[in-house]
Each structure stands twice: as structure tokens, then as C-alpha cells.
N, C-alpha and C positions, 0 to 999 in steps of 0.2 A: 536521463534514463531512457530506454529504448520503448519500454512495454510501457503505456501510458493506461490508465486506472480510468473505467468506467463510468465511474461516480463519485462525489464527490463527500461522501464520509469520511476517508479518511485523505485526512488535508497533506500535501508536499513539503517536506522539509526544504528549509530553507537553504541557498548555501553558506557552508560553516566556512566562518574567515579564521585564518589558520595564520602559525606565526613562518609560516614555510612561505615559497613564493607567491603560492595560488595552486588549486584545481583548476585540470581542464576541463572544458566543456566540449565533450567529442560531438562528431554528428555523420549523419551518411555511412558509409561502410565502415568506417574506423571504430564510428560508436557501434556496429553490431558485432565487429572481432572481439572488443574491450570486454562488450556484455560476454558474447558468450564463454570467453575465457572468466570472468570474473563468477557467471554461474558454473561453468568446472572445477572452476577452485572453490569454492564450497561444496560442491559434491564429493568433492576426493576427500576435502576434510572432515566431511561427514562418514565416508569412508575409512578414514585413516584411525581415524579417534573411536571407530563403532566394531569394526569387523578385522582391521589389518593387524597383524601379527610382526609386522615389520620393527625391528631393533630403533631404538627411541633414537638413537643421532643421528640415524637415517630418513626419520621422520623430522626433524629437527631441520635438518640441511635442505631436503625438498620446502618445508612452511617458508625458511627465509628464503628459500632463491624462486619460489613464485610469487612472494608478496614483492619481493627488489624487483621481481619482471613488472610486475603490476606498477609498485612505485614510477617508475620509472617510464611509463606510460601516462600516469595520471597526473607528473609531477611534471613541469618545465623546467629548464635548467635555469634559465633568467626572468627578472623582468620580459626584457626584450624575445623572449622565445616567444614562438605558435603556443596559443591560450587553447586552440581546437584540434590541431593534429601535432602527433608526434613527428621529432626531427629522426635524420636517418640516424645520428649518432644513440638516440634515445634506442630505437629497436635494436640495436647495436646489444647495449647497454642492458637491455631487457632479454636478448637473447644468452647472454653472458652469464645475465643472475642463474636463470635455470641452471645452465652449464656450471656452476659451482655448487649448485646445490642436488644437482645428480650425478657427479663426478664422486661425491663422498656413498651415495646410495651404488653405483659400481663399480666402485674399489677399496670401500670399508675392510671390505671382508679379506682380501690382500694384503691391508692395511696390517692388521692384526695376526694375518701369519707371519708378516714380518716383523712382529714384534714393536709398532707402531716408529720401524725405523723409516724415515722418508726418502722418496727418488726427483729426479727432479722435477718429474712433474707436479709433484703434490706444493711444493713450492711455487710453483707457477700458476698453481688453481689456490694458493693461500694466497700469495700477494695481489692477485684477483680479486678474491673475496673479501680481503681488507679494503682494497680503494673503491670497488663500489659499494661497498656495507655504508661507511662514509660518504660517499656522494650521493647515495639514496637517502641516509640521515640528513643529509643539509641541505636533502631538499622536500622532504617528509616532515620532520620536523625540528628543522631552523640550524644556523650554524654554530650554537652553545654549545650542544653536545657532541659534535662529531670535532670541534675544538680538545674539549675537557678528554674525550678520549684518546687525540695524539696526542694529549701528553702525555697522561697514563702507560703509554705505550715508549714514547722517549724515557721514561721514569727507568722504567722497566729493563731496557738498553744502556742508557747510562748512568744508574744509579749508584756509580763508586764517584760523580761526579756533584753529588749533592751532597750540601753537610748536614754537621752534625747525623741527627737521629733518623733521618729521612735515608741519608748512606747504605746501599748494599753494594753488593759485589758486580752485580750487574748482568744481565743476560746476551747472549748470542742472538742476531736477529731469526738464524735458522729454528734455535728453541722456541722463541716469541711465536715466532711463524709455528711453529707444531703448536705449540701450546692451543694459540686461538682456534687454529682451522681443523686441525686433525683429531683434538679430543671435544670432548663434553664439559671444558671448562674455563672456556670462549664464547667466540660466538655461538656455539651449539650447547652451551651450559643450561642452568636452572631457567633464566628468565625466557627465552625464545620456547624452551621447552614447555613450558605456561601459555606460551602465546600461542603457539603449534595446540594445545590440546583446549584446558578450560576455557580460555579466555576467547579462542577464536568460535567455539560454539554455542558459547554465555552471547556474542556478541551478534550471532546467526540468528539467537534465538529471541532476543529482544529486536531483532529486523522482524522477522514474524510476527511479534506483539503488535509491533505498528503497521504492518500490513493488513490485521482482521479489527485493525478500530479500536485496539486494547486503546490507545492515547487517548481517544476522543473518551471511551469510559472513563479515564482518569478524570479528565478535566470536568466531565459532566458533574463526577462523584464528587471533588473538591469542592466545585461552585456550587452544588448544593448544600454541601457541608458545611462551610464557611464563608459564602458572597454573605451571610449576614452582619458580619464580623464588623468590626469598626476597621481595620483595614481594608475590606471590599477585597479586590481581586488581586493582593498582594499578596492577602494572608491566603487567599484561593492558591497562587504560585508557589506558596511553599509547599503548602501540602500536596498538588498536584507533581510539583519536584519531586517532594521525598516518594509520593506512590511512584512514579516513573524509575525515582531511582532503585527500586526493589526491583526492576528487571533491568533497567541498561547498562550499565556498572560503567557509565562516559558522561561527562560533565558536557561535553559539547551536543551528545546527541538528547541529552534531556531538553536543553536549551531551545534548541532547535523545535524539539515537537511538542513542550510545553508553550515556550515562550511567545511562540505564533499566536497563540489564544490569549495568555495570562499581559502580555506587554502591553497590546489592545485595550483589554482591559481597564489597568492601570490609569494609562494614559487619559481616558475618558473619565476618569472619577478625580483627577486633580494631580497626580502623582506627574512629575517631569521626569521626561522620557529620557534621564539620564538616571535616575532612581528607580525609574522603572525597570532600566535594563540590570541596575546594579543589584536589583531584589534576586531576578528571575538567576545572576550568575551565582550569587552566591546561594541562594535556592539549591541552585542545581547540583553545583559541590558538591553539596552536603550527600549527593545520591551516590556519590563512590562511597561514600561510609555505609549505606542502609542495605542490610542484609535483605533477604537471602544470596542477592547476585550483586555484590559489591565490585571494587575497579581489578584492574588488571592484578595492580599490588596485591590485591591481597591474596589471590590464587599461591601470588611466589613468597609471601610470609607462610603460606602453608608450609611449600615446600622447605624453605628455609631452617623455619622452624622442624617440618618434618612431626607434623599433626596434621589431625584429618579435618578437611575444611570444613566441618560443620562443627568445630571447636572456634573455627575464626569466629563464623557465623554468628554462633551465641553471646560471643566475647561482644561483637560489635553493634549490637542491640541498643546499648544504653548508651555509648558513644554517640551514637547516629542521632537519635529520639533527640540529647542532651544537646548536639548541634540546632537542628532543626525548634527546639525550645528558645536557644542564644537568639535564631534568625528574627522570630515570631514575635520576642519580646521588642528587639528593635522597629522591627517595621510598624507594630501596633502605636508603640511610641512614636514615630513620625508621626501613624496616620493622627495621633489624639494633639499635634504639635500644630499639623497643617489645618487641623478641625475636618477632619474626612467621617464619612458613616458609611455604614454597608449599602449594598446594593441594592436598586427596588425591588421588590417580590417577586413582579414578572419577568424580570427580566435573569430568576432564579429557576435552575429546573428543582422538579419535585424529586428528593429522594428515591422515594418509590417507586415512580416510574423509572427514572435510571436503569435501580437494580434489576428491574423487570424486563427492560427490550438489551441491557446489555451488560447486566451482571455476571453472565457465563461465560466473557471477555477475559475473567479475572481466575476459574478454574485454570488453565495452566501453570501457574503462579502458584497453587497450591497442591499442582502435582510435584512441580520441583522442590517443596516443601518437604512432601510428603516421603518422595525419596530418600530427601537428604536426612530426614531428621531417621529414617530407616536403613541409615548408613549406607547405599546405596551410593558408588562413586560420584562426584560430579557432573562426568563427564557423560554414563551413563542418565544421570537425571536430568542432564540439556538436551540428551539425543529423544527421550522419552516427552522432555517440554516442546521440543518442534513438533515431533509426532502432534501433540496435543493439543495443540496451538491451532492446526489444522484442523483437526477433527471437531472440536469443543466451537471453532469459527463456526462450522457450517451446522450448530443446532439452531441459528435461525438466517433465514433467507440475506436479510441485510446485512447480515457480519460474513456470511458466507467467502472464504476465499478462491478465488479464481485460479486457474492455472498462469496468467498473468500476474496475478499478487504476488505467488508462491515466488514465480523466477524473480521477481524485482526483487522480494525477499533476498533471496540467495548472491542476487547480485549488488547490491547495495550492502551486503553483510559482509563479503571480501570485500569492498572498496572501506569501508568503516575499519575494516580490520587492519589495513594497508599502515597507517600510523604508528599501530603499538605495537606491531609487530618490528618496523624496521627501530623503533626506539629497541625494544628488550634486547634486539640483534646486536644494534652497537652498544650496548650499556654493556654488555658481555665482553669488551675489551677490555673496561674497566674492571668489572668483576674479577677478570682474570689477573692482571696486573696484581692488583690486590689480594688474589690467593697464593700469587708467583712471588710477591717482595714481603708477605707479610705485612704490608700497611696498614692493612686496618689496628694489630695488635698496636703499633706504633702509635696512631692517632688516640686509640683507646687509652694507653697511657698517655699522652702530653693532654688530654683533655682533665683526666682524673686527675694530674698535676694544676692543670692550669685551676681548676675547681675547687682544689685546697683540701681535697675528701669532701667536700659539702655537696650533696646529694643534690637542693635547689640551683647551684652553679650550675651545676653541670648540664642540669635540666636546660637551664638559660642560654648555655652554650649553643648546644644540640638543635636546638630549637631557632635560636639564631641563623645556624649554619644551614637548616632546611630550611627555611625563608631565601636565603641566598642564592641557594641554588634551584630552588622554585622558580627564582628572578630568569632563568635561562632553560629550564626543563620542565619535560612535562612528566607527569605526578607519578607513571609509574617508573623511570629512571627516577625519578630526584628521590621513591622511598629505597631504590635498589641501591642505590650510592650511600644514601645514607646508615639503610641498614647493616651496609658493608663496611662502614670505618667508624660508626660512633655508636651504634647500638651495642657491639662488645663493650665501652666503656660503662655505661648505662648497667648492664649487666654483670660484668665487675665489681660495681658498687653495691650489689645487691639489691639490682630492679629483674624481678619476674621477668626471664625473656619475652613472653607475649607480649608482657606493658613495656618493652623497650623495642620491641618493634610495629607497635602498634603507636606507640610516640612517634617512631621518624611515619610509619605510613599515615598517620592524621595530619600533621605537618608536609607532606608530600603531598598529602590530596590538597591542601590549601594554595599549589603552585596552579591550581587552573584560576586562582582569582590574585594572585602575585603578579603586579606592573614589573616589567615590561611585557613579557610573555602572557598571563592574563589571557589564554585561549577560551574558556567563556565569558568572558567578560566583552572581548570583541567579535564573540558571536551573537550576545544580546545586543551589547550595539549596536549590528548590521539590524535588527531586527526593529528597535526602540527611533530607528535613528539619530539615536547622541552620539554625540564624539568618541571615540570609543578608547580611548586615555581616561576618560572624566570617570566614563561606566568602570572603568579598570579600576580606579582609585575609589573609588564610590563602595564598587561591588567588595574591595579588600578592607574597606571600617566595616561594611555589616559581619565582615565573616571575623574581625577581630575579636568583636562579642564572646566566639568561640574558642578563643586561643589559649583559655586557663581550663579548659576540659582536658587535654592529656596529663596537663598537672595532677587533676584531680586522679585518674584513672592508674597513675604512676605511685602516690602516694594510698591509693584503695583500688587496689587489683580486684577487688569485688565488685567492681564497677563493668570488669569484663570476665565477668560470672566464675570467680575464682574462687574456691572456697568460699562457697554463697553459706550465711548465715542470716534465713529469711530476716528476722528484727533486724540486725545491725547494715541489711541490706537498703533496705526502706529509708531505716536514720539517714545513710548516706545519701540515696537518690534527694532527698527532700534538702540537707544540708549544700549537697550538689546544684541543685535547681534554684535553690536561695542563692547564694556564689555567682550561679548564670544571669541570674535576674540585676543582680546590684553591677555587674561587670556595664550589664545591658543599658542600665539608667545612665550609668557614666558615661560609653561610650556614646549615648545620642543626649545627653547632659541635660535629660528633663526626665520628672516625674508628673507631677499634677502640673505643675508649670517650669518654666526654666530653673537650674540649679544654681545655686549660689557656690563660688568656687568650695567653701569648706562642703557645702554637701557633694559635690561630685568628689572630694578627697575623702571622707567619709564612704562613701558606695565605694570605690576604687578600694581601698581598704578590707572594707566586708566581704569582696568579693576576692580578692588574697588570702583573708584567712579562713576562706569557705574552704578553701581548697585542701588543707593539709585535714584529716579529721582527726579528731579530738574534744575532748568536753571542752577545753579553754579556749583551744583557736574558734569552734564553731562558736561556743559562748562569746565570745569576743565580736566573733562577725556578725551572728545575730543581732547583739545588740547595737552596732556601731551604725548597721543595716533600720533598726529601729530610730537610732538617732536621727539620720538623713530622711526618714520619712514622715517622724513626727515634725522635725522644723520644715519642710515643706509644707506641708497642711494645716501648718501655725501659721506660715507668710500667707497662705494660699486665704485660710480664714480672714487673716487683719487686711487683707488687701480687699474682701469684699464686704469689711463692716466700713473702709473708709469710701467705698464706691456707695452705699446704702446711705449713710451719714451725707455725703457731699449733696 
């Protein structure tokens, strides 16, 4: 980064290891063209998104053809490329994106009096736009998805060549070609158009949080709150996760600016710094779920859905909390396995002073609150949260931000953004394919077949199928694909569309701690120093804890505040939280001490039938719940009358 920071509160993120080839690390004149292009590209988008009147596929096409300029600067094409300057083919490449992406901004309007018939040049700035969307993808983020969508696109081409039920007629490459580049339901469709508005100034504006110290507030307030805990600074990384996650709606950058504190931590109190990293990934997940500013996905479930994102908002409350509950259960369970104790006193800040030198860290947070819940667009409550972010810094001297802070802000907020934007751009091939063949109705019927009618199959399937493809994608493609071909079946069967796409997006956000891809998990890694396979596998048992909440959430839609009925709301939270707890004893297969295989079958059970509610499944699980814990505390008792006796 170019503008280097005065002092030393608010601490450097680390670099994020990515499943693409690498960041470069520019320097000398290179690194001041990159900055200050990268601070013009957040100015304009602050523009585009606050004051422009410009027609949305025109804004659409400019967002991805200066994030592929940017990609394609920041990214190397190999191993073997310059790690510090770009090659001539890169600038090449980079001047090219623009040129596709202001080729649509003048000549749209041509476009349309010709009744969107094409000339040949529009084909010549499409098949353009195709191969670098893709070669920005495989090198932004990984070759999974720029794979998964030439085929979608061969699909699409020669689908009289496939059998059975997958069979269509097949398309023209000239139609393909219009389809993706010339309209809004390709690459310029719902998810880039997310990325172009909420997500890129959600993502501006959590840059600012960590430029005025907001991080350091986090982690102060956590370690106050909970260094007492019998987890120590585990249980500190949760919670300083979930607060971070209520502004940065990225599992990687939570990692990054919590992790530097909380891994540390860990590590000093007993925890191996392969558990350690594994807390701080699956910690951080969980901050694409926690409202108000959740991940990219969920901006384009809005859309999708076609409800006002402060309906997500509220929905995703108890989801979030219910993760973050799974996490807390597990880690306190190592800490009482490895025999850990909280933290010494001194070495705890005092609540109070916290809130006092940097609790006004945390007003922006609650202006964008305060927006949203006064229906106030998103878009305009992130332009109003930077404003305030700034302003609210400088009501005291030490938080105050610099006109240095601001640019790194801006310029660190387009490079964060560079990733999920070129993801939404090519997942839009997909998307499109899928709205061109009908596939997804396709899928949605051979799942409901393969399912038998049974609502739980199907669940199993679905859920299956976003694990898979988490294994190769990052969370917000893996919820956009998935929402695209299995949540109509889900909904078919008579699941609430919000809980059928709030199913594939919790399973989506689970692909940042899914091996092999696992991008937080090997960004705690770099941090923890473990292996970062180990941390990968590690990080994906603790989030497993969590994997029977969209169950819950699918079978009581009042879980994501649906026809809330305060009594039977409560019942459920509490029947929910029982369900999470017994999943939790199984998955770390100790209670007061290690489990005997029928009680971790017993817990595995209660926590099954937590899930569906009802007087008899919860009676059932209750009680099965009661079983495996009174005969723990019977072994746990006769093992210390025969140490007393001996």
C-alpha cells in the first residue's frame, strides 16, 4: 500500500492467501498508478451508486470492465510471472477490460434503437468480453469456476447433444453471444449488478471501519467481555468475529483483522496453532451470516427474491446468533478437554474504559441501522455509513482519521472488491445459461424425484450438492448456482422461498471453510502458522456443529422471523439451541469427560430430532438429550468415588 499510517493503532492486515495464484506486491511508480487508479475507482463508485442517473447495464458493464482492468493488474497469469510488476500482455488485458466495458456504455443506446439486433462489432466486444471475464476468473478466483461455466456455455450450444432430460434444442453461438454481453441477463445480469452497487460500498465502507480503529474497538470489547471465559481468547475470536462480521460481510477480511490479535492469543494459552487458526476460520464464516452487513449473497437473495434487504436482515438474525452459539459450544468443549482457564485480569482491558476512549468507533454501525430499519435504501445507508465513519472518527483525537487513512480506505476497498466482483461477472454465464435452457426447472424436478416427495431427502440432497460445490467456489457463486437450479425444487415442495434460499445461502457461506478451496482457513493458516490443509479440515468439524441450523430454519420459517408468534417463537429458539448443543457434544465427543460411543449416538440423535418441531420429536430429543447426560455424570461420579476409595 502506498500511503503508510502514522501510528500504530490501527494494526496492517495481513496478506490474504487466496486460492488464485497470488497478489502482487507492486512498488515504485507501478504501485502509485495501481493506487491511484484503485482510489478512482471507488470515487466513481461512490458516484455511480449516490448521484449518477446512468441506465443500470451501463453501470453494470463500466463496475466489471474496471474491476477485470484492476484484476488483471493485481493478478499474475502464472506461478512463474513478475509477483511486482505487471507483464506488457497484463496492461494489454487490462486496457481491453475497460474497452468492453465502455463499448456497452456508447453504444447501448444504438443498441436499442436497433431493437437489440447485433453488428459485427458487438460480437467482437462479446467474444472479448467472454475470454477475459474467464481469464480474470482463473486468475481472481481459481480455475473451478471459469471451468464450471464453459460448460454451462457448451450446455447451452449443444444441448440437442445431451440425453435424456438435460436435452434442448440447442442455441446459436451468435444468440449465446447476445444473450451474455448485450443484455442484462449475463454477465451484466442480477449478481454483477449487486456487486456494481451494495456490495461494492458495503465493502468501501467496512475499509473505513478499519481505517478509524473500529477493529481494535472490536477486539478490546470482546477480550473484555469474554478473556474471562474458560476458552480465553477463542471464545474472545468468536465474538470479536461475529462483531466484525456485522460490518465486513468477507470471511477473509474478518480473519485477517481479527485474527492478527485473536491467533496470538490462542496460541499462548495452550491452544495449537492449528486449532487455533481453525477457531478464528470458522469464527469468521459465520460473519457472512450476521446482519446488518452480511456477504455479497445476500444483497442478490434480495434481489432474487425481489424483497427489501431489511427483510433479509431480520430473517438472518437467529441463523447468525444459532451459528456463532454451534461455534462457542465447541471451542469451550476443547477448552474444558485440554483443561484451559480464562485469561489473567491484567492482562484483560476494563470494559469501561473501552467504551469510553473508543466506543464512538461503533456509532456508524448504528447509523446504518438506523437507516435501514427506516426503510432507507441500502445503498443510500452505506453512502451515509462512510460519511459517518469519518465524521464520528474525528470526535476524538486518536481515532481521528487522516487524509492518508481516507485514501488507503478507498484504495484497499477497490482491491477487496476486485474478487467478488469478477466471481458475480462470470457466475452470470451460468445464470444465464440457466435462464436460456430452463435448467434449473429441470434439476428441480429430478431432485424432487430422486427425493421420493420427502421434504428431509431433498433437504439432504441440496445441501449435499452445496458442499460440492463450495469444494471449488467461493460462497457467493456457490449460493448464486445453487440458488439457481435447486432452490425452485425446495420451493416446489412447499419450503417458504426465503428458507429455500436462505438454505442454499448458509450452505454457500460454509464453502469459505470447505477443503480444498477453504479461503479462510488458509488465510488463518498464514497467520497461526499451521499447515493450512490441517487448519482447513480443522476449521470445517467446528463449522459442522452448525450444519443442522438450516434444517431447523426450513422446517420453522419462524426462525427467520416469519409469522413470528412471540410464545411459540421462544419454544423454538430454546428447542433450537438444545439441538445445537447436543450436535456440539458429538461433534467434539465429550461432555463432563469423554463420551462412550452410545452417548455420542444418543446426543447425535437429540440433536436430529431437535430439528423438526413438534411436541414428540422435541419430547424425544429432550429426553434422549437427558439420557446422554445423566449417564455421563453417573460414569463421571463412580470414576471419582473409585479414585477416593483407592
Amino acid at each position: 500500500m502506498l500511503f503508510k499510517k502514522k501510528d500504530t493503532k490501527k494494526e496492517k492486515k495481513p496478506k490474504v492467501m487466496r486460492a488464485s495464484i497470488g497478489v502482487r506486491s507492486f512498488s515504485g511508480r507501478i504501485a502509485l498508478m495501481v493506487t491511484i487508479y484503485a482510489i478512482a475507482t471507488s470515487i466513481f463508485h461512490i458516484y455511480l451508486n449516490s448521484f449518477s442517473l446512468m441506465i443500470v447495464i451501463k453501470k453494470n458493464a463500466i463496475h466489471l470492465g474496471m474491476m477485470m482492468a484492476l484484476a488483471f493488474l493485481m493478478y499474475p497469469a502464472t506461478r512463474k510471472s513478475d509477483t511486482t510488476n505487471p507483464s506488457k500482455l497484463d496492461w494489454v488485458l487490462s486496457f481491453l477490460s475497460l474497452s468492453i466495458g465502455f463499448y456497452i456504455f456508447f453504444t447501448y443506446d444504438a443498441l436499442i434503437q436497433r431493437a437489440l439486433m447485433p453488428v459485427p462489432a458487438d460480437f467482437v466486444f462479446a467474444i472479448l468480453a467472454v475470454f477475459l471475464t474467464l481469464e480474470a476468473a482463473r486468475r481472481a478466483v481459481g480455475i473451478v469456476l471459469p471451468l464450471l461455466s464453459i460448460a454451462f456455455l457448451i450446455y447451452a450450444r449443444f444441448g440437442q447433444m445431451f440425453p435424456g432430460v438435460l436435452a434442448h434444442r440447442g442455441f446459436s453461438w451468435e444468440r449465446i453471444l447476445t444473450r451474455m454481453y448485450l443484455t442484462g441477463e449475463g454477465l451484466f445480469g442480477v449478481s454483477i449488478m449487486v456487486s456494481m452497487s451494495y456490495v461494492f460500498l458495503f465493502i468501501l465502507f467496512g475499509s473505513f471501519l478499519h481505517y478509524s480503529g473500529t477493529a481494535k474497538f472490536f477486539n478490546d470489547f470482546a477480550l473484555s467481555f469474554a478473556g474471562k471465559l474458560r476458552g480465553g481468547p477463542a471464545q474472545v475470536a468468536v465474538l470479536a468475529s461475529g462483531l466484525m462480521g456485522t460490518i465486513s460481510g468477507s470471511a477473509q477480511a474478518n480473519v485477517a483483522t481479527t485474527g492478527t490479535f485473536t491467533i496470538p492469543l490462542m496460541k499462548k494459552v495452550g491452544y495449537s496453532p492449528r486449532f487455533s487458526g481453525a477457531v478464528e476460520a470458522a469464527a469468521s464464516t459465520g460473519g457472512i451470516l450476521m446482519p446488518p452487513i452480511m456477504g455479497a449473497a445476500s444483497f442478490i437473495m434480495a434481489s432474487f427474491l425481489g424483497i427489501p434487504y431489511l427483510k433479509i436482515m431480520y430473517a438472518g438474525i437467529i441463523p447468525a446468533l444459532f451459528y456463532y452459539f454451534a461455534i462457542f459450544v465447541v471451542v469451550d468443549f476443547r477448552a474444558q478437554k485440554i483443561g484451559l482457564k480464562g485469561m489473567a485480569q491484567e492482562d484483560i482491558p476494563v470494559l469501561k474504559d473501552v467504551l469510553k476512549e473508543q466506543g464512538h468507533l461503533a456509532l456508524p454501525i448504528v447509523v446504518i441501522l438506523v437507516f435501514l430499519i427506516r426503510g432507507v435504501t441500502p445503498l443510500y445507508a452505506a453512502f451515509f455509513g462512510l460519511i459517518s465513519t469519518v465524521v464520528f472518527s474525528g470526535l476524538k483525537k486518536s481515532t481521528r482519521m487522516s487524509l492518508k487513512d481516507i485514501l488507503n480506505a478507498l484504495d484497499e476497498g477497490a482491491r477487496t472488491a476486485v474478487s467478488i466482483a469478477i466471481a458475480c461477472g462470470v457466475v452470470g454465464f451460468i445464470v444465464g445459461v440457466v435462464a436460456m435452457t430452463g435448467l434449473g426447472q429441470v434439476i428441480a424436478l429430478n431432485i424432487m424425484k430422486l427425493s421420493f416427495g420427502y421434504l428431509w431427502l431433498a433437504l439432504i440432497l441440496v445441501m449435499v450438492a452445496s458442499i460440492f460445490l463450495g469444494m471449488g467456489l467461493p460462497a457467493t457463486a456457490c449460493y448464486i448456482i445453487t440458488a439457481s437450479v435447486a432452490a425452485p425444487a425446495l420451493i416446489r415442495m412447499g419450503v417458504l422461498p426465503i428458507a429455500a434460499h436462505f438454505f442454499a445461502f448458509y450452505y454457500g457461506t460454509l464453502s469459505a471453510v470447505v477443503p480444498p478451496v477453504a479461503l479462510t482457513s488458509y488465510t488463518a493458516a498464514g497467520i497461526s502458522g499451521a499447515n493450512p490443509t490441517e487448519v482447513a479440515f480443522s476449521g470445517f468439524k467446528l463449522a459442522i456443529a452448525g450444519l443442522i441450523i438450516p434444517f431447523m430454519f426450513v422446517y420453522s420459517p419462524i426462525l427467520l422471523m416469519q409469522n413470528v408468534v412471540p410464545g411459540y417463537l421462544i419454544l423454538t429458539i430454546i428447542t433450537g439451541l438444545l439441538g445445537i448443543y447436543s450436535l456440539g457434544v458429538a461433534n467434539e465427543n465429550y461432555f463432563r469427560s469423554p463420551l462412550k460411543i452410545y452417548e455420542r449416538l444418543l446426543a447425535l440423535a437429540a440433536a436430529l430430532l431437535l430439528v423438526k418441531p413438534g411436541y414428540l420429536t422435541d419430547s424425544l430429543g429432550i429426553s434422549l438429550m437427558a439420557l446422554f447426560i445423566l449417564s455421563n455424570l453417573y460414569r463421571n461420579k463412580k470414576s471419582r468415588e473409585k479414585l477416593q476409595n483407592a
